[in-house]
Backbone as CSV, one residue per row, in Angstrom:
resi,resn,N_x,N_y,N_z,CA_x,CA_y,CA_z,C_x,C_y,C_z
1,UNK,28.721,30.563,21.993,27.280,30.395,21.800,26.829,29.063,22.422
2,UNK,25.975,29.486,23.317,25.356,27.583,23.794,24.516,27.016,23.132
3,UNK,25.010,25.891,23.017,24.751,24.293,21.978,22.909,24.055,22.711
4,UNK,21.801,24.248,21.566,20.698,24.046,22.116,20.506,22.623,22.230
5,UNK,19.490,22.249,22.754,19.582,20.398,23.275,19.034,19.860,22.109
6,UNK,19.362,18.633,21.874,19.201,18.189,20.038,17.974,17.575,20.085
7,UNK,17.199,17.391,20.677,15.670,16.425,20.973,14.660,17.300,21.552
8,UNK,13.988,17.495,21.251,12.837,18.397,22.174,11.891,17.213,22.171
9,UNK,10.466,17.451,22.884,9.555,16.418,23.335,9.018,15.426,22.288
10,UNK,8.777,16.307,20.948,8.424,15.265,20.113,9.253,14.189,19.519
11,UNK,10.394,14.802,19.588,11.584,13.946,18.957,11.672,13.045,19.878
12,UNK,11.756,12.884,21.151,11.333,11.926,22.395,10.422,10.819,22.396
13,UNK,9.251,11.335,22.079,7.858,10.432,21.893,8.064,9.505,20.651
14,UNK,8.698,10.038,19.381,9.024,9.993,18.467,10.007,8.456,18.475
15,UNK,10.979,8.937,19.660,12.071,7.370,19.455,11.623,6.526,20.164
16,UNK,11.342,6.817,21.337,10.508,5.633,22.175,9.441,4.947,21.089
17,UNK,8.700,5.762,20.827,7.372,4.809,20.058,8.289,3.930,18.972
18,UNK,9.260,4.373,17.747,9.852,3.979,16.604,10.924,2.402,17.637
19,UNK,11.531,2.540,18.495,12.237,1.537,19.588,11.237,0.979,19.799
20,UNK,10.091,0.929,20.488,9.286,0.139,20.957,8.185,-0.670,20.172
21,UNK,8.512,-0.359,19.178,7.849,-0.667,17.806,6.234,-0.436,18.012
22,UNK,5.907,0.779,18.372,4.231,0.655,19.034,3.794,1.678,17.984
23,UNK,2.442,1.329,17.346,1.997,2.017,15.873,0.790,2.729,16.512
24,UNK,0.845,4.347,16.357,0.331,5.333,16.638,-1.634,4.918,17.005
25,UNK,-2.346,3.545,16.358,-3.387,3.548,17.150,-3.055,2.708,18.105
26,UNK,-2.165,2.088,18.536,-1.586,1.014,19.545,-1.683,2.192,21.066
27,UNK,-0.433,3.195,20.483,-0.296,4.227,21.397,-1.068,4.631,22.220
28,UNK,-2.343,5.305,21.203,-3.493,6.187,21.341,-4.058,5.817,22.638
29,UNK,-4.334,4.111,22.008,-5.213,3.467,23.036,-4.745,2.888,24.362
30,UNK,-3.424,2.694,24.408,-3.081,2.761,25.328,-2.888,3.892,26.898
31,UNK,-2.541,4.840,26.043,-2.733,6.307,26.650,-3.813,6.715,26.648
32,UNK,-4.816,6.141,26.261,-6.054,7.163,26.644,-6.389,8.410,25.679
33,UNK,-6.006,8.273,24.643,-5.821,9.790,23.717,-6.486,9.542,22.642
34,UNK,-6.668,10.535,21.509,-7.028,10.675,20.725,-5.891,10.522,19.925
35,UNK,-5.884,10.316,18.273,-4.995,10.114,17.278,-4.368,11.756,17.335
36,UNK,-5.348,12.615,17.401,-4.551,13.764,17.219,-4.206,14.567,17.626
37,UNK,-4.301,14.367,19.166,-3.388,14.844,20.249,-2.164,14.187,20.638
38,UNK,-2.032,12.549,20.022,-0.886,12.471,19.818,0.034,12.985,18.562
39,UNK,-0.295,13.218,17.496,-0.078,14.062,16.110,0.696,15.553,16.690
40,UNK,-0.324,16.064,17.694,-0.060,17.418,18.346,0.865,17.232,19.246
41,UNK,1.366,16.401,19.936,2.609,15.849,20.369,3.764,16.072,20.178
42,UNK,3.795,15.353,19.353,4.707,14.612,18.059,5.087,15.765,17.200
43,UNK,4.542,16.939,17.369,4.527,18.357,16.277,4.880,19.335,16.999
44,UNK,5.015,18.761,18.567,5.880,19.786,19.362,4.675,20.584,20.726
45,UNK,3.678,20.066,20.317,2.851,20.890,21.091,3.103,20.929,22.319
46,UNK,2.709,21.700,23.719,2.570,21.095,25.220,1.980,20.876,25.677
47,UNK,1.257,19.851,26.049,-0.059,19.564,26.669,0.196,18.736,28.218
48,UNK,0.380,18.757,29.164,0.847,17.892,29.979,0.068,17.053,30.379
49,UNK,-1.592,16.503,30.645,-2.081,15.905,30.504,-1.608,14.772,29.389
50,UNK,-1.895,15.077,28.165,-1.272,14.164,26.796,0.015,13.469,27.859
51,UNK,1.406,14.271,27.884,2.719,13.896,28.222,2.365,12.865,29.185
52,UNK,1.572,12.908,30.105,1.614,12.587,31.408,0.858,10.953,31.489
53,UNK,-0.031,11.395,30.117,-0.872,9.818,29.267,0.238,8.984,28.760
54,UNK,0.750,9.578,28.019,1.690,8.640,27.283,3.082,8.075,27.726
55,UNK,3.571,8.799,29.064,5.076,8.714,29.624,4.998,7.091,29.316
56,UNK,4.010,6.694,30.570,4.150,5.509,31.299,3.981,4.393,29.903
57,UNK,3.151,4.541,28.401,3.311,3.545,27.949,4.395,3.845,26.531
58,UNK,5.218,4.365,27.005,6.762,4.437,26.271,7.798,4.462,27.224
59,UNK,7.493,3.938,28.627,8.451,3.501,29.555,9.409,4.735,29.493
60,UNK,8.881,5.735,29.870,9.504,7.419,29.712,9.201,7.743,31.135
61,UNK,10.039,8.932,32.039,9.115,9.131,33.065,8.553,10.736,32.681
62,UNK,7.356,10.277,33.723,6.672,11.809,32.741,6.973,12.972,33.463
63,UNK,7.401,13.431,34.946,7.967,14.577,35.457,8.873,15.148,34.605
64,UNK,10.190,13.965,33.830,11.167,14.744,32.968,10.572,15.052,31.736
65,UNK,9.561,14.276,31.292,9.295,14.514,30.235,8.626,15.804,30.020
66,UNK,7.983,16.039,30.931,6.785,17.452,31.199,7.533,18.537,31.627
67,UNK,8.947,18.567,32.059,9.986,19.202,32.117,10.398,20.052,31.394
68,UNK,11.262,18.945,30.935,11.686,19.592,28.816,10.797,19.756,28.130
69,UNK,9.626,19.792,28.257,8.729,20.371,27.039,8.212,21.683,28.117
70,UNK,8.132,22.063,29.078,8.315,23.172,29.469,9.241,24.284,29.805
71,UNK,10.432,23.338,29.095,11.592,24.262,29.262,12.088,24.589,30.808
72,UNK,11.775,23.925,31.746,12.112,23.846,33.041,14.017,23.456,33.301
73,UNK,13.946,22.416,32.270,15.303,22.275,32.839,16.586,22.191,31.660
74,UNK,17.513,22.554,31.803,18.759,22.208,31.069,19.657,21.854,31.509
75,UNK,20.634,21.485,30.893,21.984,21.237,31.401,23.162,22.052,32.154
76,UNK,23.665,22.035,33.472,24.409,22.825,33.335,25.298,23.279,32.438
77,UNK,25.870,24.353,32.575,27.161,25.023,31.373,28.304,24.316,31.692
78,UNK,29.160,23.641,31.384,30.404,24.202,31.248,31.109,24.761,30.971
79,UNK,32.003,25.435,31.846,33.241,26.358,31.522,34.394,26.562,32.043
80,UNK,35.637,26.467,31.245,37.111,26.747,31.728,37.366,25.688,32.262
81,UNK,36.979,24.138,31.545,37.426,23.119,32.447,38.566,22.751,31.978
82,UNK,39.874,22.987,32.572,41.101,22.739,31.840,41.443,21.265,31.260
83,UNK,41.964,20.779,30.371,41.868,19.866,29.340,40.734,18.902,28.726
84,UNK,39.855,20.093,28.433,38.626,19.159,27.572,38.177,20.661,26.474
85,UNK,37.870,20.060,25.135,37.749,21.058,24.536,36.384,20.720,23.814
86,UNK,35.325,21.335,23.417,34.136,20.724,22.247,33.906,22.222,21.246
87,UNK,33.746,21.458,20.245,33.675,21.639,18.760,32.313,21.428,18.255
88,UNK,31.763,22.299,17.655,30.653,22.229,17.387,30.559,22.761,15.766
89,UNK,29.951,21.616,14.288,30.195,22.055,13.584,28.997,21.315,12.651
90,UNK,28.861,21.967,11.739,27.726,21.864,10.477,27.690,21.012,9.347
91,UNK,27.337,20.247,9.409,27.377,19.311,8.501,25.848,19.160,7.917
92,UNK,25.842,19.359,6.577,24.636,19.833,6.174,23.303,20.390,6.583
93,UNK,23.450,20.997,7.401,22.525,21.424,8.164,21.982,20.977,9.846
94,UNK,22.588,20.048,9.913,23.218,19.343,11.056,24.193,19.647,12.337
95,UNK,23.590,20.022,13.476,25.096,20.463,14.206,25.805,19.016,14.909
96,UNK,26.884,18.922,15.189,27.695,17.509,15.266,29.120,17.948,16.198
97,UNK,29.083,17.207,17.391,30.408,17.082,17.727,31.620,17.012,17.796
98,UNK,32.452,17.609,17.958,34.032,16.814,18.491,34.605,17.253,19.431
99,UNK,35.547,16.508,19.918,35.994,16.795,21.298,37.430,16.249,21.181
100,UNK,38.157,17.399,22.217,39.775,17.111,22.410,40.280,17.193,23.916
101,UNK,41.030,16.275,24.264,40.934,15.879,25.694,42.587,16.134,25.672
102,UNK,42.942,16.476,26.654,44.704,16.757,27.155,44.939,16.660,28.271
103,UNK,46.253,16.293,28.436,47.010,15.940,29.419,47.478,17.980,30.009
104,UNK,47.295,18.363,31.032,48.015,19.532,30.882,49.477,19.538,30.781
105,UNK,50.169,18.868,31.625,51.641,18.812,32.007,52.647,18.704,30.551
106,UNK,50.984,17.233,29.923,52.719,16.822,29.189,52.654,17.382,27.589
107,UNK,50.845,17.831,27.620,50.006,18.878,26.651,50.332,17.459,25.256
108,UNK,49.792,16.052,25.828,49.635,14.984,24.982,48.178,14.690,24.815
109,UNK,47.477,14.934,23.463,46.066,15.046,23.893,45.154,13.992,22.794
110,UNK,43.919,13.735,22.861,43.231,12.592,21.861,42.294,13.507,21.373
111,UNK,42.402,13.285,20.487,40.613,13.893,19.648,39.683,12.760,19.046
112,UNK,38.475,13.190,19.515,37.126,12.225,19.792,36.210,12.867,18.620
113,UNK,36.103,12.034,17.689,35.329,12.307,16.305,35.543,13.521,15.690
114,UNK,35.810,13.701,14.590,35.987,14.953,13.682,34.993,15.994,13.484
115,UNK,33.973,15.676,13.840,32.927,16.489,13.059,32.733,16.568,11.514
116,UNK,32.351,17.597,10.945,32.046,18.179,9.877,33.655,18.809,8.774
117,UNK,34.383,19.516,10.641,35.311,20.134,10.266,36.440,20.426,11.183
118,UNK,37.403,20.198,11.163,37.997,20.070,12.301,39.243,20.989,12.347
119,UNK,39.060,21.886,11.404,40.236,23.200,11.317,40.289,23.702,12.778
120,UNK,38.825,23.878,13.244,39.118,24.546,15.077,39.682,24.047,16.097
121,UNK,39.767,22.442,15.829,40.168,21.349,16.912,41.960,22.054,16.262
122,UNK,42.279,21.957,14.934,43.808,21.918,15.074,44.614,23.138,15.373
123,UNK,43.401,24.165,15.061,44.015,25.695,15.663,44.049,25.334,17.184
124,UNK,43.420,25.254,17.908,42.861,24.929,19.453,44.585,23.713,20.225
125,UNK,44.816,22.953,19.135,45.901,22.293,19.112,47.124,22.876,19.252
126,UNK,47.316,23.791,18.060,48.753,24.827,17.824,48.488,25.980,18.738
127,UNK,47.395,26.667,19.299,47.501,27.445,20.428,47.822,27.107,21.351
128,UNK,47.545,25.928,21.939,48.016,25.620,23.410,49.316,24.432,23.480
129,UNK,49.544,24.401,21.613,51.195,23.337,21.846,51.100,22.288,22.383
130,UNK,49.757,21.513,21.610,49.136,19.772,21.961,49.572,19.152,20.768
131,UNK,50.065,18.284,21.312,50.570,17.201,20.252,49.288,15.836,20.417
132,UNK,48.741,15.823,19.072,47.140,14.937,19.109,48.070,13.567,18.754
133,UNK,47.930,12.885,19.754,48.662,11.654,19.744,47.812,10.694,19.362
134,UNK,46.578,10.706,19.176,44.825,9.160,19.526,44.032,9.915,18.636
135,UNK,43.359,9.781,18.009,42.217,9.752,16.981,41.077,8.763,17.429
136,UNK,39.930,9.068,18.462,39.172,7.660,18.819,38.053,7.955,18.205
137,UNK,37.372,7.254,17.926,36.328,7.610,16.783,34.987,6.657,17.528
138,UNK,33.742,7.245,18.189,32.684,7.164,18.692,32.129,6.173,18.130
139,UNK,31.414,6.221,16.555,31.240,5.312,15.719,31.591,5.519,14.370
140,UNK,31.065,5.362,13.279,31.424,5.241,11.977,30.330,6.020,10.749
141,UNK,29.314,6.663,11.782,28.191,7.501,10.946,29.290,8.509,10.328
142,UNK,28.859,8.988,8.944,29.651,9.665,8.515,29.450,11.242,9.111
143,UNK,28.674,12.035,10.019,28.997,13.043,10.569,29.685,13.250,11.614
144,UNK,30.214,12.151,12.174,31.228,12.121,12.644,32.775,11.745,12.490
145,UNK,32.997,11.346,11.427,34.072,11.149,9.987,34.509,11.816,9.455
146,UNK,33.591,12.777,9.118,33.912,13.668,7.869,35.358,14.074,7.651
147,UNK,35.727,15.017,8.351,36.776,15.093,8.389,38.140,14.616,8.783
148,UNK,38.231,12.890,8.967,39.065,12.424,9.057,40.285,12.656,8.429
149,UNK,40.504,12.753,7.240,41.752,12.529,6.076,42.238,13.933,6.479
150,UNK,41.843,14.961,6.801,42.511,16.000,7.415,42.943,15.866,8.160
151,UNK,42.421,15.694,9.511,43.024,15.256,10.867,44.330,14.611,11.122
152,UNK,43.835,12.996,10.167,44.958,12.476,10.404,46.100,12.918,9.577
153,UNK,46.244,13.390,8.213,46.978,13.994,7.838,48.027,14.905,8.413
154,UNK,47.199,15.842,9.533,47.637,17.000,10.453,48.041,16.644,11.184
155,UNK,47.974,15.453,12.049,48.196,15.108,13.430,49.399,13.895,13.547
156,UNK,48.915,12.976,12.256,49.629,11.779,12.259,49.319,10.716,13.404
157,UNK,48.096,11.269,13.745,47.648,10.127,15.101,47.589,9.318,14.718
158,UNK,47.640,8.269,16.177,46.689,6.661,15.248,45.406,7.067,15.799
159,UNK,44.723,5.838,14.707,43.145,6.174,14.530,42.561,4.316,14.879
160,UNK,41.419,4.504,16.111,40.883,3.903,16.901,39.273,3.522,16.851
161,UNK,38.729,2.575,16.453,37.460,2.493,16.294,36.956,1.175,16.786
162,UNK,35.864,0.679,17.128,35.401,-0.093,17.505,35.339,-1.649,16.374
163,UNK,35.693,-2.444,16.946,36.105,-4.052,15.883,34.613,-3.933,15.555
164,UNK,33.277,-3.564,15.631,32.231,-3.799,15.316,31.826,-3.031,13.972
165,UNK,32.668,-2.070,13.749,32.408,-1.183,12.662,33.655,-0.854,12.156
166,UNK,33.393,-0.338,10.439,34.769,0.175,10.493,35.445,1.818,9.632
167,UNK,36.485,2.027,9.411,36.469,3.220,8.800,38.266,2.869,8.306
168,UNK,38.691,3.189,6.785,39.553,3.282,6.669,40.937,4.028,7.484
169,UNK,41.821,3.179,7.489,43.212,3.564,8.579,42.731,3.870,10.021
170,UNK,41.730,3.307,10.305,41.286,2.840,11.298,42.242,1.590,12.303
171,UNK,42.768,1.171,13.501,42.771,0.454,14.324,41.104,-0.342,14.835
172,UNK,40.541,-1.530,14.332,39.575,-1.539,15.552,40.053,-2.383,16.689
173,UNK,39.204,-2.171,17.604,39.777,-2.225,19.037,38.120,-2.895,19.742
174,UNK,38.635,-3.909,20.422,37.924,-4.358,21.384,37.242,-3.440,22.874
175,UNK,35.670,-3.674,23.572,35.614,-3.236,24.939,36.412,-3.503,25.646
176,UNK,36.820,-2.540,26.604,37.777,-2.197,27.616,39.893,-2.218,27.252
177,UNK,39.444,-1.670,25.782,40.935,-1.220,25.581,40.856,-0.045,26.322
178,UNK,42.356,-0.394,26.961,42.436,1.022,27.523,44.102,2.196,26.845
179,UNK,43.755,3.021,27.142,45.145,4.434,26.574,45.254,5.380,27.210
180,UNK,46.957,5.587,27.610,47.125,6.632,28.534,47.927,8.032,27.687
181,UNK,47.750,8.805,28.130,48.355,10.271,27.826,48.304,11.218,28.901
182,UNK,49.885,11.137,29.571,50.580,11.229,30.569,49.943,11.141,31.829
183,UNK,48.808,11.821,32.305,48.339,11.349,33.770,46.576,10.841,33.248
184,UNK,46.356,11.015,32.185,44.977,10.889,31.567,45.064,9.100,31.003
185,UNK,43.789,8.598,31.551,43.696,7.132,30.992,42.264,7.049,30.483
186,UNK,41.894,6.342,29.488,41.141,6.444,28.889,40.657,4.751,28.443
187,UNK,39.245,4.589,28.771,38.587,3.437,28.891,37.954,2.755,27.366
188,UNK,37.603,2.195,26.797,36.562,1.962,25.890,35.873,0.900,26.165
189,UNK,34.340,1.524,26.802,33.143,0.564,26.599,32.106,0.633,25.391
190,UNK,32.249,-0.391,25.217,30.614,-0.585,23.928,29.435,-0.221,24.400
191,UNK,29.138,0.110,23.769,27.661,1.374,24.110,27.261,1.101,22.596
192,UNK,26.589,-0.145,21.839,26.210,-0.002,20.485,24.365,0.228,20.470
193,UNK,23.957,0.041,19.960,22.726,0.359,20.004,22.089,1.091,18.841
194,UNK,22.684,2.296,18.639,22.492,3.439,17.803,23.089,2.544,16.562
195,UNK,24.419,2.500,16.577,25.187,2.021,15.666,25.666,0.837,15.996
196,UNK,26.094,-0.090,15.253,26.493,-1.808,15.779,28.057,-1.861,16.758
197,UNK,28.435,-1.105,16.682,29.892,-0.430,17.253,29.791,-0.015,18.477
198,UNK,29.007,1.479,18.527,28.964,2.672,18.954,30.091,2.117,20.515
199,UNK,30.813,3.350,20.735,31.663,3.238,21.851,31.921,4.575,22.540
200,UNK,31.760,4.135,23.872,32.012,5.470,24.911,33.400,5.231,25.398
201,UNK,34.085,6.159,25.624,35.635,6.747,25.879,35.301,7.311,27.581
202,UNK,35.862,6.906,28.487,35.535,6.693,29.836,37.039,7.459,30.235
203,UNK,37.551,8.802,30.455,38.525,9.472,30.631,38.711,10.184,31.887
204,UNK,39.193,9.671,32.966,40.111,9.823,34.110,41.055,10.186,34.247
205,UNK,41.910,11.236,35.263,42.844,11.833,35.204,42.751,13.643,35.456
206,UNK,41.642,14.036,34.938,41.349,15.416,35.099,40.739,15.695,36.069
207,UNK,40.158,16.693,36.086,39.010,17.104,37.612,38.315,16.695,37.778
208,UNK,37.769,16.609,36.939,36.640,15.538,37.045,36.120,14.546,35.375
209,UNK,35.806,13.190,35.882,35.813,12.046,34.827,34.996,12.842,33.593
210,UNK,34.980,12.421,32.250,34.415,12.549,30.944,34.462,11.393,30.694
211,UNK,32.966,11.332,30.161,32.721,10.258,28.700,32.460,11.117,27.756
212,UNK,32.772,10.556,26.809,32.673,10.444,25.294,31.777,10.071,24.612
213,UNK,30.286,10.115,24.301,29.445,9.226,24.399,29.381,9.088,22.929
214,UNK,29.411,9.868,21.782,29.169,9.341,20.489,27.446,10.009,20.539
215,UNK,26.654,9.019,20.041,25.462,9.247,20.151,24.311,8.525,21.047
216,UNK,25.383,7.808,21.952,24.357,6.635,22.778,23.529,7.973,23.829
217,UNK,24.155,9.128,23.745,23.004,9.647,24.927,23.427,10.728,24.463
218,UNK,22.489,11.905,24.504,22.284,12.991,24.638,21.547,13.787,25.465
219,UNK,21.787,15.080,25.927,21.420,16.119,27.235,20.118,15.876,27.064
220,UNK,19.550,14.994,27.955,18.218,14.962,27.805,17.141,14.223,26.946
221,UNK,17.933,13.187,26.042,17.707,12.030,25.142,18.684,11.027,25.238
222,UNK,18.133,10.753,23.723,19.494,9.500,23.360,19.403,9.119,21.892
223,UNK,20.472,8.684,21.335,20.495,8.451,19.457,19.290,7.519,19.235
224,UNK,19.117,7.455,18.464,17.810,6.091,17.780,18.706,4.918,18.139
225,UNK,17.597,4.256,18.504,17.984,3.062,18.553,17.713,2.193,16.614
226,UNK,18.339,2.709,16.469,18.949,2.134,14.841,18.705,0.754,14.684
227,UNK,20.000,0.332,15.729,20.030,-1.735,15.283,19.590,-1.716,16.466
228,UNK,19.365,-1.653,17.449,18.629,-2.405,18.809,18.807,-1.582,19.914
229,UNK,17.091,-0.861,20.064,16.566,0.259,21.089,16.638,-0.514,22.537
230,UNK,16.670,-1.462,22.323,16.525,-2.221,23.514,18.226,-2.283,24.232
231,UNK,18.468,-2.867,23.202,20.321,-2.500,23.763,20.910,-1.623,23.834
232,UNK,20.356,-0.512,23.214,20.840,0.924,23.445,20.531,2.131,24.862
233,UNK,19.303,1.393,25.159,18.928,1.338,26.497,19.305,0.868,27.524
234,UNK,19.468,-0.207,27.391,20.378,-1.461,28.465,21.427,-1.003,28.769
235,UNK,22.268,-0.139,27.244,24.169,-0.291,27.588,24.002,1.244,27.795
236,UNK,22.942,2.507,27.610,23.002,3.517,28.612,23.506,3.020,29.875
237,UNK,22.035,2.640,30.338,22.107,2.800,31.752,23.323,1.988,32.536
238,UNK,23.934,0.696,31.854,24.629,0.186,32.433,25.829,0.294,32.283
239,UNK,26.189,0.986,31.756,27.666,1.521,31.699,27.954,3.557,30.611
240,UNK,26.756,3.980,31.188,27.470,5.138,31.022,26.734,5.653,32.470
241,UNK,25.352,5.532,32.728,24.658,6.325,33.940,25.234,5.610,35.287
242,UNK,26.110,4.353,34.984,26.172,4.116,36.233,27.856,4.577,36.888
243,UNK,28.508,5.423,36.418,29.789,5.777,36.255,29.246,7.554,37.279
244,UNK,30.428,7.853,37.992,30.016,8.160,39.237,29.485,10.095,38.796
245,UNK,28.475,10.389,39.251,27.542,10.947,39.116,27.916,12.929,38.883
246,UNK,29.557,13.012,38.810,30.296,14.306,38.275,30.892,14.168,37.328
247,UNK,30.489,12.953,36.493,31.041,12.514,35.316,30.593,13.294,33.943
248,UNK,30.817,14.072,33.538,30.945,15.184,32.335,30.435,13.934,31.275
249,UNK,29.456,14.379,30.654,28.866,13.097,29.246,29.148,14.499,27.993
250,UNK,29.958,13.837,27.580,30.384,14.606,26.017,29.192,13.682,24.866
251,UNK,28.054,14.739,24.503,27.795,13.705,23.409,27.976,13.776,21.885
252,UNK,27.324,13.148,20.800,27.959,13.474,19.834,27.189,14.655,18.832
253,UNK,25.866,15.047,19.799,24.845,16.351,19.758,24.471,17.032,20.694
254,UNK,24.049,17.973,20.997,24.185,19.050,22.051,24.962,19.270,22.633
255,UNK,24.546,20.115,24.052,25.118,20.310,24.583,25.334,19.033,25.660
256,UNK,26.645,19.942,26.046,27.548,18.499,27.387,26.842,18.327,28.546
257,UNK,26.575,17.513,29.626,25.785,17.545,30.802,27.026,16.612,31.597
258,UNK,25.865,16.133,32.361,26.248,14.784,33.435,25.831,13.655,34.263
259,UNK,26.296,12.783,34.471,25.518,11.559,34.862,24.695,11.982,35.785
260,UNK,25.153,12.441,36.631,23.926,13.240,37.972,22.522,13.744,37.294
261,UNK,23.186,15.021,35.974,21.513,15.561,35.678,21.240,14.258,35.283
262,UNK,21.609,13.624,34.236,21.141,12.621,33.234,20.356,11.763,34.010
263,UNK,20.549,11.050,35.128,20.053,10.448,36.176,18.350,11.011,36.846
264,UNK,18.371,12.600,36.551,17.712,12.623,37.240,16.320,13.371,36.219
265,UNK,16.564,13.946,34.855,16.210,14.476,34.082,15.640,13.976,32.640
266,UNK,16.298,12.930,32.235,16.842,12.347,31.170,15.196,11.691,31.169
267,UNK,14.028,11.680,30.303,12.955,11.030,30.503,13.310,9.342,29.994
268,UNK,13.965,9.465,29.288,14.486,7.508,28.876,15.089,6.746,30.187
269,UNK,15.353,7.669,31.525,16.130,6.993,32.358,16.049,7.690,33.590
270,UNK,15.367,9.052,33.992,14.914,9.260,34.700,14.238,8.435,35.919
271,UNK,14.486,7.370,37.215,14.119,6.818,38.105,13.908,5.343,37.627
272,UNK,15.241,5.439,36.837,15.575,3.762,36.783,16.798,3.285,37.350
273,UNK,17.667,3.831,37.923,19.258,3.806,38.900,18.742,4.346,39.935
């Protein structure tokens, strides 16, 4: 079943304005609008005029933005890409990530946040005779946790998290630790923003590169900027969009894309690289 994109337009308008700290008559008047055509916005409506008012003063671009609210564009699919696996699972009503990355040869593989539930990651494991050697953990929100004490239980991995945050039987680990599993090497840059931590997993070795993104970006968005929209912006673009442009972005909601669409689609970053 394909993973629908976790942000639609209002949820967009929505983080930019809440990041930019700009209060709905600030907006208005800036854009040229009425209070309740931005309301109608914000509630999902399509108006492209409105979109096209407001891109420029939420530093959005408005072609992508007028895009995705017309349903013009998505992400490509992936499929059958040999050693990358995603998990898609429910956590109170919530759909949430995980991801399992392998070596084919030596079938030595890491799993990237638990999800909700991670019984499918360990069946997915014992079918193809992967031994989960790394436990790296994106950040420390608990829908991506949840199911830790299983995992590691099952796997006996070590477990990897960012020195900025933390999570019991956790390792934290500094930017640019790096970990190999057999021809697969695997990067960690800080990408915090969302979360004071947050960390992208930069994985080379396969057909083509994967990040790991956690929640710093999503197909066509990006997480709240929580502790600092401004830095969550900054450490997008500068170290996940600028990583070479067939680079697979695993995030820690929706569906998977890539630096190329993201580059060119993404209204938070759309014709800023």
């Amino acid at each position: 079943m394909a993973i629908p994109l976790e942000d639609n337009v209002g949820d967009i308008v929505g983080k930019a304005q809440r990041g930019l700290r700009i209060a709905d008559s600030e907006l208005a008047k800036k854009a040229g609008i009425g209070a309740d055509q931005l309301r109608k916005i914000r509630d999902g409506e399509l108006n492209e005029a409105v979109l096209r008012a407001v891109a420029p003063a939420l530093n959005l671009d408005a072609n992508a933005l007028v895009d995705l609210g017309a349903g013009k564009w998505e992400p490509d699919k992936l499929e059958n890409f040999d050693g990358l696996a995603q998990f898609c699972t429910d956590y109170g009503g919530m759909a949430v990530n995980s991801y399992l990355v392998w070596d084919p040869e030596t079938k030595h593989a890491a799993a990237f946040d638990t999800g909700a539930d991670c019984r499918d990651m360990l069946r997915l494991a014992t079918k193809e005779s992967l031994s989960v050697k790394l436990i790296l953990l994106t950040h420390a929100h608990s829908d991506h946790v949840a199911d830790l004490p299983r995992l590691r239980e099952e796997t006996g991995a070590s477990i990897f998290i960012s020195a900025r945050e933390s999570v019991p039987g956790a390792e934290q680990i500094e930017e640019g630790k790096r970990f190999r599993l057999g021809q697969i090497e695997i990067e960690a840059r800080l990408t915090w923003g969302h979360s004071p931590g947050g960390m992208t997993y930069f994985v080379t070795g396969l057909a083509r590169p994967i990040a790991i993104v956690g929640d710093s970006l999503f197909a066509g968005s990006m997480g709240g900027g929580n502790v600092s929209y401004a830095d969550a912006v900054r450490n997008n673009l500068d170290k996940i969009l600028t990583l070479p442009d067939e680079t697979i972005i695993c995030p820690g909601h929706g569906p998977t894309t890539s630096v190329g669409e993201e580059k060119k689609h993404n209204p938070f970053f759309a014709g800023k690289l």
